[in-house]
C-alpha positions in Angstrom: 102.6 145.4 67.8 102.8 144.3 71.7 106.6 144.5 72.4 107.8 142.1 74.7 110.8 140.2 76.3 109.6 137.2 74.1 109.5 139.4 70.9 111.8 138.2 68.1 114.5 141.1 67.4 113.7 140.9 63.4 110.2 141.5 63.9 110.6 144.3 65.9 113.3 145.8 63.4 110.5 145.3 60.4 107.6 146.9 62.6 109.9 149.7 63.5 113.6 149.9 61.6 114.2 153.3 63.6 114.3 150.5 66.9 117.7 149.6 65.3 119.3 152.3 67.4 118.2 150.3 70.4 119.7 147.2 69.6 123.3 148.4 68.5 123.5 150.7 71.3 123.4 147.2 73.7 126.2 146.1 70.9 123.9 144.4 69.0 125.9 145.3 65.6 125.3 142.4 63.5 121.2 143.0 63.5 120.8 141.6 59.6 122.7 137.9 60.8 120.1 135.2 60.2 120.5 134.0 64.0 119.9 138.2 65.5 117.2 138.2 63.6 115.4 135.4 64.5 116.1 135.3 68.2 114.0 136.9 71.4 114.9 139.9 73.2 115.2 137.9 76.3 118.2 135.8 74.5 119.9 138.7 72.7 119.9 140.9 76.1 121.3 137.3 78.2 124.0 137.4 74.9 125.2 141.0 75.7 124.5 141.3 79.7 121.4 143.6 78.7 118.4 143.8 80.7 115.6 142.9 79.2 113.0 144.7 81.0 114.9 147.9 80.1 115.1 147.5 76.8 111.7 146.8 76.1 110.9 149.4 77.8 113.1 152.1 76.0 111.8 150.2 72.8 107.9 150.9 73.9 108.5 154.7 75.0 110.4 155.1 71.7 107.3 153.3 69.5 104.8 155.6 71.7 106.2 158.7 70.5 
């Protein structure tokens, strides 16, 4: 799976559950909500004053391991 700013959170989290530790350490606690599920990177990072770019790119190190 291509991860991108554009990827939806709950697709990530069912390619790669162990990504979860990503998301809630942005404060992204609620990841099994219907609406954190279904939205982008891009708009969960914009929520919590994330940046995106980093994210994804902790996210793709991580998956490369």
């Amino acid at each position: 799976m291509e991860i991108t700013k554009q990827s939806v959170v709950g697709d990530v989290l069912d390619f790669d559950p162990t990504t979860a530790e990503y998301f809630l350490e942005m404060g992204m606690h609620c990841l099994g909500c219907p609406s954190a599920r279904g939205e982008s990177i891009e708009d969960a990072c914009a929520v919590h004053g994330v940046d995106a770019d980093e994210l994804v790119e902790k996210i793709k190190a991580h998956i490369a391991k």
